[in-house]
C-alpha positions as CSV (number, residue, x, y, z in Angstrom):
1,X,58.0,116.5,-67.1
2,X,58.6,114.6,-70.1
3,X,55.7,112.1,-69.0
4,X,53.2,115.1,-68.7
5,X,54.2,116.4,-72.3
6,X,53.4,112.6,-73.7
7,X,50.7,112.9,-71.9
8,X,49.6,115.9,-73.3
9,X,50.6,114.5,-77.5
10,X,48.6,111.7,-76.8
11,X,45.7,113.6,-75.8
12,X,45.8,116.4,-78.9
13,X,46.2,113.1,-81.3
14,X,43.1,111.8,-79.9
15,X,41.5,114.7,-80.1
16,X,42.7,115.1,-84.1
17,X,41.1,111.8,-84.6
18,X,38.0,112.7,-82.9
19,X,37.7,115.8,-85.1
20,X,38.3,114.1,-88.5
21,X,36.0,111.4,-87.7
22,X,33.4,112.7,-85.6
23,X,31.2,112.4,-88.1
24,X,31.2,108.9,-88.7
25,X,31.2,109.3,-85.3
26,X,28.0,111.0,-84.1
27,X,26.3,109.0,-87.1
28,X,27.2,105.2,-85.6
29,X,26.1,106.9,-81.8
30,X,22.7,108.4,-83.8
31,X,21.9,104.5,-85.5
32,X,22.9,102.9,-82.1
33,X,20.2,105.0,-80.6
34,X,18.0,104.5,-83.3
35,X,18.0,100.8,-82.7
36,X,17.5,100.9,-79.3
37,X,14.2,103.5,-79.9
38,X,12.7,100.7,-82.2
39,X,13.5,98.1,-79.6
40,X,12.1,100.0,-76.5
41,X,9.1,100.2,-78.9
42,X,9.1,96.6,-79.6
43,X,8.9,95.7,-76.5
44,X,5.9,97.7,-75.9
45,X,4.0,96.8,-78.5
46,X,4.4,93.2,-77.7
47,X,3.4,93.7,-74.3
48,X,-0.3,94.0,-75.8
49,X,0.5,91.3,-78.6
50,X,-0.9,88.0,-78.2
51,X,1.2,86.7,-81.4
52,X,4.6,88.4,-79.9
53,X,5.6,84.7,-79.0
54,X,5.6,83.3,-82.2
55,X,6.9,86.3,-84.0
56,X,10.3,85.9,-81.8
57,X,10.1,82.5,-82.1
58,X,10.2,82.7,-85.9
59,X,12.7,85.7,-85.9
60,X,14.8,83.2,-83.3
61,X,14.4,80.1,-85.7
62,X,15.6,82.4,-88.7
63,X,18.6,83.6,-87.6
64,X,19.5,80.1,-86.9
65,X,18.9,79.0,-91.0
66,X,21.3,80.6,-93.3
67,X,20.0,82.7,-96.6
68,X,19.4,82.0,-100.3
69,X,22.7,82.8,-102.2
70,X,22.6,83.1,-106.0
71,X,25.0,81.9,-108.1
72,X,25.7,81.8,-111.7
73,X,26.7,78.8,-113.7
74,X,27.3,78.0,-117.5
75,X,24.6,76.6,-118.8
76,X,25.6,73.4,-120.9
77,X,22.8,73.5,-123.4
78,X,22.8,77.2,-124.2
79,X,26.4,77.9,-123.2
80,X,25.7,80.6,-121.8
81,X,25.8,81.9,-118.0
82,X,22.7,81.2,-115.9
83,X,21.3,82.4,-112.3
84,X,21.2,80.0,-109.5
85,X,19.5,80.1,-106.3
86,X,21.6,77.7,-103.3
87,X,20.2,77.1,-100.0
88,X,22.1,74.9,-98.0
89,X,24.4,73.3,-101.0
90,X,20.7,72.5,-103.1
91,X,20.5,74.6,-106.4
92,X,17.2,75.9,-106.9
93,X,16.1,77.5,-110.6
94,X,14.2,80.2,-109.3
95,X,14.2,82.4,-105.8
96,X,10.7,81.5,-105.2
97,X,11.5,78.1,-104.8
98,X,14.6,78.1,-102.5
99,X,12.7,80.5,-100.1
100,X,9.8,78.3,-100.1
101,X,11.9,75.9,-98.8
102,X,13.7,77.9,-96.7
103,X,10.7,79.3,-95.0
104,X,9.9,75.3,-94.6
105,X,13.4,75.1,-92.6
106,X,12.3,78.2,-90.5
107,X,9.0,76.5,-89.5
108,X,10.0,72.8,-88.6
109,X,12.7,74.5,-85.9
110,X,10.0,76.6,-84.7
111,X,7.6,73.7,-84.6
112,X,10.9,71.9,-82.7
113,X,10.8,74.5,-80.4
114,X,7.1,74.5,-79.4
115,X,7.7,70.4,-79.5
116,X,10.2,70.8,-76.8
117,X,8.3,73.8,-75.2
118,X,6.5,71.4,-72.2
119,X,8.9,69.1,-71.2
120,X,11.0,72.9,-70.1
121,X,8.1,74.1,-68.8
122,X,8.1,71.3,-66.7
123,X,11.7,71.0,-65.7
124,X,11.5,74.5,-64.7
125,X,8.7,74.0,-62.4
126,X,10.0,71.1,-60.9
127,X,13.5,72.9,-60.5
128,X,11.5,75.9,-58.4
129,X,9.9,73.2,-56.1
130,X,13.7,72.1,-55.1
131,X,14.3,76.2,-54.4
């Protein structure tokens, strides 16, 4: 008796809480979906790309190096405050630089992976053979 009216509380509070925030909600469910549309479509775009490989190699390789941060410092000439840009503890002067060498980052890891690339095709083969 008293378990079924818990029971029963528990399930109009969840309820209340779905109401007020069903929203939010139905919008995180409709972006969720969205992202999964655009990654359905990915995947069948790529099917037909023959530069799919290195576009998720680079996207793999970026994800690995961390972004440009700005910062601002006082200026000991002017005394005044100036913009910064850091990539991994270097200050750069403008953004165009520290992305350039960023992008530099992104490349030698993919180059790394292509490096690499034989050597596992070739472990993976001879690991088949043992099957």
């Amino acid at each position: 008796m008293v378990r079924d009216l818990l029971t029963a509380c528990a399930f109009i509070a969840v309820m209340i809480l779905v109401y007020r925030y069903h929203r939010d909600i139905m919008a995180a469910l409709a972006r969720f979906d969205a992202r999964n549309v655009k990654r359905i479509e990915d995947e069948q775009r790529d099917r037909t790309d023959p530069i799919a490989h290195f576009r998720h190699t680079l996207k793999v390789a970026e994800e690995q190096v961390e972004d440009v941060s700005e910062i601002t410092v006082p200026d000991n000439r002017l005394g005044t405050d100036v913009v910064r840009y850091v990539f991994e503890g270097e200050q750069f002067t403008s953004r165009f630089e520290a992305e350039r060498v960023r992008a530099e980052k992104i490349r030698n890891i993919a180059r790394g992976f292509y490096v690499e690339l034989p050597r596992a095709l070739a472990a993976r083969k001879s690991d088949d053979k043992l099957n």
